[in-house]
C-alpha positions as CSV (number, residue, x, y, z in Angstrom):
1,X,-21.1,13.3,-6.0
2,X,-21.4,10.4,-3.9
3,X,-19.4,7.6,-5.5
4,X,-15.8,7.3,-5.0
5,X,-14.2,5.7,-8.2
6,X,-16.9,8.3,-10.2
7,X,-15.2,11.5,-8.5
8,X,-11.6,9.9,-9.4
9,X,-12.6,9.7,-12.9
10,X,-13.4,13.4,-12.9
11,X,-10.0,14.0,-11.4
12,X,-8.2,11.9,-14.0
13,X,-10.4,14.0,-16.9
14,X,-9.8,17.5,-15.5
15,X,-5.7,16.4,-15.2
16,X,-5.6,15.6,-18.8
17,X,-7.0,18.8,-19.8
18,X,-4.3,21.1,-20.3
19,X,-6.1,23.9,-18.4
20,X,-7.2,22.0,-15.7
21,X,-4.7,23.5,-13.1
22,X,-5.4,26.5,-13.9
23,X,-9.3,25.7,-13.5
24,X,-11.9,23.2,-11.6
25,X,-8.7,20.8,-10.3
26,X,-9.1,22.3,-6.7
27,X,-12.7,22.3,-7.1
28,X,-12.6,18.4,-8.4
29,X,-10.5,17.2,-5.7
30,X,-12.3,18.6,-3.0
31,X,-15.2,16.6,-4.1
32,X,-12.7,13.6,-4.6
33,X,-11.9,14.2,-0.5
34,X,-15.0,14.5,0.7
35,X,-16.6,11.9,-1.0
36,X,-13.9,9.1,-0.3
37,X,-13.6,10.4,3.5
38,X,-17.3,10.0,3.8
39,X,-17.2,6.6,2.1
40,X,-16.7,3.0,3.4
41,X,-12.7,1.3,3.1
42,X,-13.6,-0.5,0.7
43,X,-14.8,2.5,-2.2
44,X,-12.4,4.5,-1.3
45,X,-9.7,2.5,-1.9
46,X,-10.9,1.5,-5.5
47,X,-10.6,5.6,-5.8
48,X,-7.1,5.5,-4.8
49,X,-6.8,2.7,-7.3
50,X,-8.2,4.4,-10.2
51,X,-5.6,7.2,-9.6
52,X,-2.8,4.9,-9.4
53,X,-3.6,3.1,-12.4
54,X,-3.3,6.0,-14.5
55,X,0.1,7.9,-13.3
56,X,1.6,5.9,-16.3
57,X,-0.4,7.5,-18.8
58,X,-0.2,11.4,-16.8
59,X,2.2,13.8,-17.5
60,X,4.8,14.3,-14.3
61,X,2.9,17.2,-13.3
62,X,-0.7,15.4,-13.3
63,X,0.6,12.4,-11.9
64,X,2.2,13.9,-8.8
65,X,-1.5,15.8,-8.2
66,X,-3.5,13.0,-8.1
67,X,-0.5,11.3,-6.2
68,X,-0.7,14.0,-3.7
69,X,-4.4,13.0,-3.3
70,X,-3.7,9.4,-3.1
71,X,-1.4,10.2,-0.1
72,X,-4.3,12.6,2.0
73,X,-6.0,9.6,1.8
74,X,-2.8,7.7,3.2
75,X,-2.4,10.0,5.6
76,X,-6.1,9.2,7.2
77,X,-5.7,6.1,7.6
78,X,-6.4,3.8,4.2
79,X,-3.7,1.3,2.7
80,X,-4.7,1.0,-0.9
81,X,-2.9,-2.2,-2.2
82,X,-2.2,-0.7,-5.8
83,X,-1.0,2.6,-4.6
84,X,2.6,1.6,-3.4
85,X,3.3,-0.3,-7.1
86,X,2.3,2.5,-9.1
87,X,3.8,5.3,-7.5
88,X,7.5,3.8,-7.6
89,X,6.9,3.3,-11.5
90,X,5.8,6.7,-11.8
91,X,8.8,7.9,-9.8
92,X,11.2,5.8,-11.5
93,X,10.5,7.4,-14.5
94,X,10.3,11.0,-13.4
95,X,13.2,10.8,-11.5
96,X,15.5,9.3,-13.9
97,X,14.1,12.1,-16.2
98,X,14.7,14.6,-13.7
99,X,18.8,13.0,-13.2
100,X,18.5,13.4,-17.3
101,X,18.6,17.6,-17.3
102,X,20.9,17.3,-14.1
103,X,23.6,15.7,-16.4
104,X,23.0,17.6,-19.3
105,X,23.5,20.7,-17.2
106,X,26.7,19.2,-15.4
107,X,28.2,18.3,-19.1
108,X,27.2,21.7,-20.3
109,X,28.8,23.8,-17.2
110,X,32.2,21.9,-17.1
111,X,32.4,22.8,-21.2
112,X,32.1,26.2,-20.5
113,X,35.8,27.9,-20.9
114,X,37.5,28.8,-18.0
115,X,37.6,32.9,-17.6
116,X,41.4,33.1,-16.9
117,X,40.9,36.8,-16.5
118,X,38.4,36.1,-13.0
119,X,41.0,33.1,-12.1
120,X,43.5,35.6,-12.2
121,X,41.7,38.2,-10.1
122,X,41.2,35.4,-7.9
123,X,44.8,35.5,-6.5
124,X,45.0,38.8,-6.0
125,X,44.2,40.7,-3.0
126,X,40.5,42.1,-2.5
127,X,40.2,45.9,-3.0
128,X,40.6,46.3,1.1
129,X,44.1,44.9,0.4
130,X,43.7,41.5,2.2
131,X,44.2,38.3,0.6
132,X,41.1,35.9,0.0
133,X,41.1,32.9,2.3
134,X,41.3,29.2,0.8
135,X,37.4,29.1,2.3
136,X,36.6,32.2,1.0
137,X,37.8,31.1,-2.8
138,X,36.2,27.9,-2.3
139,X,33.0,29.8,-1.2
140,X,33.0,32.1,-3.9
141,X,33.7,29.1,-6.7
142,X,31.1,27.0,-5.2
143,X,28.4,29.5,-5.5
144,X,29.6,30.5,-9.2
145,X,29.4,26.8,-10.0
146,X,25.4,27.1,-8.5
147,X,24.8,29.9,-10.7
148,X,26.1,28.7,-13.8
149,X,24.1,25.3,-13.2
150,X,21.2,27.3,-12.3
151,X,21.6,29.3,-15.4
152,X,21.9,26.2,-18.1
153,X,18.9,24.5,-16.5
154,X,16.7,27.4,-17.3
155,X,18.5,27.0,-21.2
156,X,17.9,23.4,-21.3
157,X,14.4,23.2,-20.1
158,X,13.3,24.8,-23.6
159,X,15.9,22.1,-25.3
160,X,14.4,18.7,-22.7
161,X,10.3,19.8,-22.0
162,X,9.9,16.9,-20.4
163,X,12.5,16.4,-18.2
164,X,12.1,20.3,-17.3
165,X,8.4,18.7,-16.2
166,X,9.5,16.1,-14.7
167,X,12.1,18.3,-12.2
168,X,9.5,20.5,-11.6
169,X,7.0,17.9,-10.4
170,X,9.4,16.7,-7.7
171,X,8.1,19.5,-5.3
172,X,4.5,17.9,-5.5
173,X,5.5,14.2,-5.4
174,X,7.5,14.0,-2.4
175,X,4.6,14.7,0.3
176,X,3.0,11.3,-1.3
177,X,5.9,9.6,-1.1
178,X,7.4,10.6,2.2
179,X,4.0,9.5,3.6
180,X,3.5,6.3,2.0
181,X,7.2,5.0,2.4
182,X,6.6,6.1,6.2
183,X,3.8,3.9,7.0
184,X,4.4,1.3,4.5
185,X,8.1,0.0,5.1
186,X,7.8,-2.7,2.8
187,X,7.2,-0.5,0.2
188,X,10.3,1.5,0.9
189,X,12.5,-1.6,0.9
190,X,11.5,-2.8,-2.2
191,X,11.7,1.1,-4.1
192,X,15.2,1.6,-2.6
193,X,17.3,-0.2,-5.5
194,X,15.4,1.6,-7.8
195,X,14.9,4.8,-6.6
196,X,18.0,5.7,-3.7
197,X,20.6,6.2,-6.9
198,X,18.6,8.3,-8.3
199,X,17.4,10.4,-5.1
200,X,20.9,10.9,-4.3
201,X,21.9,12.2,-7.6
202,X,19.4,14.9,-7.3
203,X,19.2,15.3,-3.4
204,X,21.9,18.4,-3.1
205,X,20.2,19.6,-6.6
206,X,16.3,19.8,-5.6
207,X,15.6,20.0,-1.9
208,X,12.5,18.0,-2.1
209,X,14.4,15.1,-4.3
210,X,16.6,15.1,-0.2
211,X,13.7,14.1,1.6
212,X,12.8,11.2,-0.7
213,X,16.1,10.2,-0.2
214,X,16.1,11.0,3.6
215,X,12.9,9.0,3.6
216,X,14.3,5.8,1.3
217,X,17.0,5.6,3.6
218,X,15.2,5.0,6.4
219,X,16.2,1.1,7.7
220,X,14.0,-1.8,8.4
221,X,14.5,-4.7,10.4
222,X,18.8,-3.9,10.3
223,X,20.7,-5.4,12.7
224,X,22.5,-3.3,15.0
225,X,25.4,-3.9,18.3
226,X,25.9,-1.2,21.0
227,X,29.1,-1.3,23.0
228,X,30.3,1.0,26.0
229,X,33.7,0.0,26.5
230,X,34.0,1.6,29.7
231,X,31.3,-0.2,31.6
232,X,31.5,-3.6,29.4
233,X,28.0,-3.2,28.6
234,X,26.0,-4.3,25.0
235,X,23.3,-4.8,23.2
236,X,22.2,-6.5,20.3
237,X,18.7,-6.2,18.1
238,X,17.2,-4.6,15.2
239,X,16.0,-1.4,14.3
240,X,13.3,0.1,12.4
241,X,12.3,3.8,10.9
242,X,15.3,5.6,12.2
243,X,15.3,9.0,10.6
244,X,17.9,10.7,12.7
245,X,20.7,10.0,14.9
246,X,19.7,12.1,17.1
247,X,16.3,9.9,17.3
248,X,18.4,7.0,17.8
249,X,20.2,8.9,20.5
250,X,16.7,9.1,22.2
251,X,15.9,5.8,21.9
252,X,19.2,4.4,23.3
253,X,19.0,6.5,26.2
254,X,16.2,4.9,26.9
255,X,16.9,1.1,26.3
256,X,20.7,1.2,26.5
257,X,21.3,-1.0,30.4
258,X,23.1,0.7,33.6
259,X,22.5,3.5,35.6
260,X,23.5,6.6,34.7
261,X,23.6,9.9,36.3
262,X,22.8,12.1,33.2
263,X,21.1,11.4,30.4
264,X,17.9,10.5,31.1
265,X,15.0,11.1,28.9
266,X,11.0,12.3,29.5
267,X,8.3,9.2,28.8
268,X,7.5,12.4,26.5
269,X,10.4,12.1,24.7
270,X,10.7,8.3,24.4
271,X,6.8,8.4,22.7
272,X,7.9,11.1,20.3
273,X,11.0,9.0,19.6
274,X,8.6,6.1,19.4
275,X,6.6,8.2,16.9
276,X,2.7,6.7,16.4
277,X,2.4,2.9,16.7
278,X,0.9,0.4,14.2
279,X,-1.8,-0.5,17.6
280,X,-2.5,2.6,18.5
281,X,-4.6,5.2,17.7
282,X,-3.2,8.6,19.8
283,X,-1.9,11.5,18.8
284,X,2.2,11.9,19.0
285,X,3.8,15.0,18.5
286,X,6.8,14.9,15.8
287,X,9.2,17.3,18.4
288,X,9.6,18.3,22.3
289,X,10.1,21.8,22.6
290,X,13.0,21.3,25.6
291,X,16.3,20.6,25.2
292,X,18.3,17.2,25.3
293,X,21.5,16.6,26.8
294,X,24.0,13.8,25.0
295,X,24.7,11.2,27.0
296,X,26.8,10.0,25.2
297,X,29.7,10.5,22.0
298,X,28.8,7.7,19.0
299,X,31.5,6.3,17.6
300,X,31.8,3.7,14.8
301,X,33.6,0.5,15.3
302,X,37.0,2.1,13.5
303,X,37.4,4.4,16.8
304,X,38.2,0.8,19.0
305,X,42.3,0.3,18.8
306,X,43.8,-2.6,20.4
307,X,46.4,-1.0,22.4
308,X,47.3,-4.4,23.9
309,X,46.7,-7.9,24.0
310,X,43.2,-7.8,25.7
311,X,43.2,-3.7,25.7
312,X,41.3,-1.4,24.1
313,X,40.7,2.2,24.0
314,X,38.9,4.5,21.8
315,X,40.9,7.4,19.5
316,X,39.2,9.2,18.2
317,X,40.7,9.8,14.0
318,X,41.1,13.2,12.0
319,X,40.7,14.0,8.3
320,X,41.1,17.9,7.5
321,X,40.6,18.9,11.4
322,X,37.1,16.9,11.5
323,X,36.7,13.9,13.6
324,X,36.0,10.3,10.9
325,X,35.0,7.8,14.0
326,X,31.8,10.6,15.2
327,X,28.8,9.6,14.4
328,X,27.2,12.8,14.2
329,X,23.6,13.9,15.4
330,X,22.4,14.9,11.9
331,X,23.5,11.8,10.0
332,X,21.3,8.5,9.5
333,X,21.8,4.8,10.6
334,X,22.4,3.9,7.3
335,X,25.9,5.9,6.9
336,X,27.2,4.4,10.4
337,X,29.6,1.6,9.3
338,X,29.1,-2.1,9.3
339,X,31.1,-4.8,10.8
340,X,30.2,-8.4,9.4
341,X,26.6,-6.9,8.5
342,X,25.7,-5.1,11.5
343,X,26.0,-1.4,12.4
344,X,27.9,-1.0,15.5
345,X,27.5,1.8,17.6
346,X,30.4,2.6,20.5
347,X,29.5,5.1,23.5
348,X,32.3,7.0,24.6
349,X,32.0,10.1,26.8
350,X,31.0,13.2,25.3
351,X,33.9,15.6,24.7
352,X,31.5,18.5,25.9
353,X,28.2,19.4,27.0
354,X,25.2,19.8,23.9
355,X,22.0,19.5,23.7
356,X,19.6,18.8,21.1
357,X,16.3,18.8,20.3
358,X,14.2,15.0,20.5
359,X,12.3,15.3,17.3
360,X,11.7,12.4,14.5
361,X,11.8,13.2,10.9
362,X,9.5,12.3,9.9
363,X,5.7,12.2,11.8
364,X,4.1,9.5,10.5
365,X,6.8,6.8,10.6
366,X,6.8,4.4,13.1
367,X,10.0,3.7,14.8
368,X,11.1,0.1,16.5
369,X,13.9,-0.8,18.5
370,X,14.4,-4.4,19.8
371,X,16.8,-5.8,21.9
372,X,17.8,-9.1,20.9
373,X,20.5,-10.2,23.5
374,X,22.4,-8.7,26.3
375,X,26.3,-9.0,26.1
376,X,28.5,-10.6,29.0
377,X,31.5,-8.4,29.6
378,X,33.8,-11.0,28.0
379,X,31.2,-10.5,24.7
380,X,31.8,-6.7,24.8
């Protein structure tokens, strides 16, 4: 089979035959791979765009198959203009069906009647005479709440068939949407109104439903400010396909002015930070395999206080024993706070040694960091 758009139309008529999984579909889309890789741009995109046009009229499970194709051929190297369209419709609507069963299955565990007989065994002490621990009740409830969720999901999927599908297809269509939203930022700007609510309901629910919102979080183009109070130093810019704090970490180390005596980073470590470029075609590994030392604590703007006309120090703030100003190595850009639309990023001294590992989240994602202006002293 030698034309593209011909071996996309044997992949759309095996995924509407009920036992096509279970059949030819690997056999069918190997052809579909080979023959579109062999092919011009130009064919090969049409293929894509035959796929695309039909994850409207595809069950969830289909569409997220030939979706999963659709983003191989992303991952190569082809930009199919109708690909990025189609696949947020398709999610929409699987997603929101997906966040469907989630609420059924909520509404349905909180009617359940309390057992007041386990409550009461709860307060008791454990057979080696030692009372439970407020963490160890609050482990032991959270993990009953898991089980009784898990347990009306697999009741309700006979009761909602299609939203049962439509949750199960998650763990197929987020490989084709992490890797289209990470080469194609516009794409992920526009889909993030529609689809971040519904990525979040679902994120702590289905693993893979986390990494579309990981992915949809990602920021383009946001304007950022980075203060050290200590050496009146600052930046301003913009920054693009952030995954990680600790990858902004990285990348501050390296543009971030002065000289400091630790925390400098590898050329190595800047290009994985960098992560592949849209004008260049090498080969960047997602993740160093040495260790990174902090250079610095990030703090949000709320750990500045005034102590003084003129004077200011950074406190750090407490809620439950856990510092609220950190901004913390696993979080992303788009949690750190905003001060008249800009993040703002303070570096204070780290309050220990650690290390961490320079990685990006994702591999394919470019990432960008400009520096717009340098600030005076008296701007910092």
């Amino acid at each position: 089979m030698d034309n593209p758009v011909t071996a996309a139309n044997e992949v759309l008529r095996i995924l509407r035959d009920p036992g096509g999984f279970e059949g030819a579909f690997q056999t069918v889309a190997k052809q579909f791979l080979d023959c579109c890789f062999e092919a011009d741009h130009d064919p090969a995109s049409d293929a894509v765009g035959v796929l695309a046009e039909a994850f409207a009229s595809l069950s969830a499970k289909a569409a997220a198959h030939a979706a999963l194709l659709c983003g191989m051929l992303v991952e190569s190297g082809l930009r199919p203009p109708a690909l990025a369209d189609a696949l947020i419709e398709k999610l929409d609507a699987v997603l929101q069906d997906a966040c469907a069963l989630a609420c059924e299955c909520e509404k349905a565990v909180a009617a359940q009647p309390t057992n007041a007989a386990t409550a009461s065994s709860n307060n008791e002490n454990d057979e080696d005479g030692e009372d439970k621990s407020d963490d160890d009740e609050d482990e032991d409830e959270g993990h009953d709440g898991e089980e009784s969720f898990d347990r009306k999901l697999e009741e309700l999927a006979l009761d909602m068939p299609t939203e049962w599908a439509a949750w199960q297809s998650i763990d197929v269509f987020f490989m084709p949407v992490v890797t289209l939203f990470s080469v194609h930022p516009v794409a992920r700007v526009e889909a993030r109104p529609r689809l971040l609510p519904l990525a979040r309901q679902l994120r702590f629910r289905i693993p893979e439903a986390n990494w579309i919102y990981k992915v949809l979080s990602v920021l383009h183009e946001e304007p950022f400010v980075v203060l050290e109070p200590s050496t009146g130093l600052g930046i301003e810019g913009r920054m693009s396909g952030i995954g990680d704090n600790c990858q902004l970490h990285t990348l501050l180390m390296h543009y971030f002015p002065g000289n400091r005596q630790h925390g400098q980073v590898s050329e190595e470590a800047i290009a994985i930070a960098h992560g592949p470029q849209p004008d260049s075609e090498t080969d960047v590994p997602q993740q160093l395999s040495e260790t990174t030392v902090w250079c610095w604590n990030m703090l949000t703007w709320h750990a500045i206080s005034e102590t003084n006309p003129g004077m200011f120090e950074l406190l750090d703030q407490y809620r439950d024993g856990v510092p609220t100003t950190w901004i913390w190595g696993e979080g992303i850009p788009a949690d750190i706070a905003q001060f008249e639309d800009r993040r703002v990023i303070v570096l204070g001294p780290p309050p220990y040694e650690r290390g961490f590992n320079v990685m990006r989240p994702f591999s394919r994602m470019p990432a960008a960091f400009e520096i717009t202006k340098t600030l005076t002293q008296d701007e910092v």
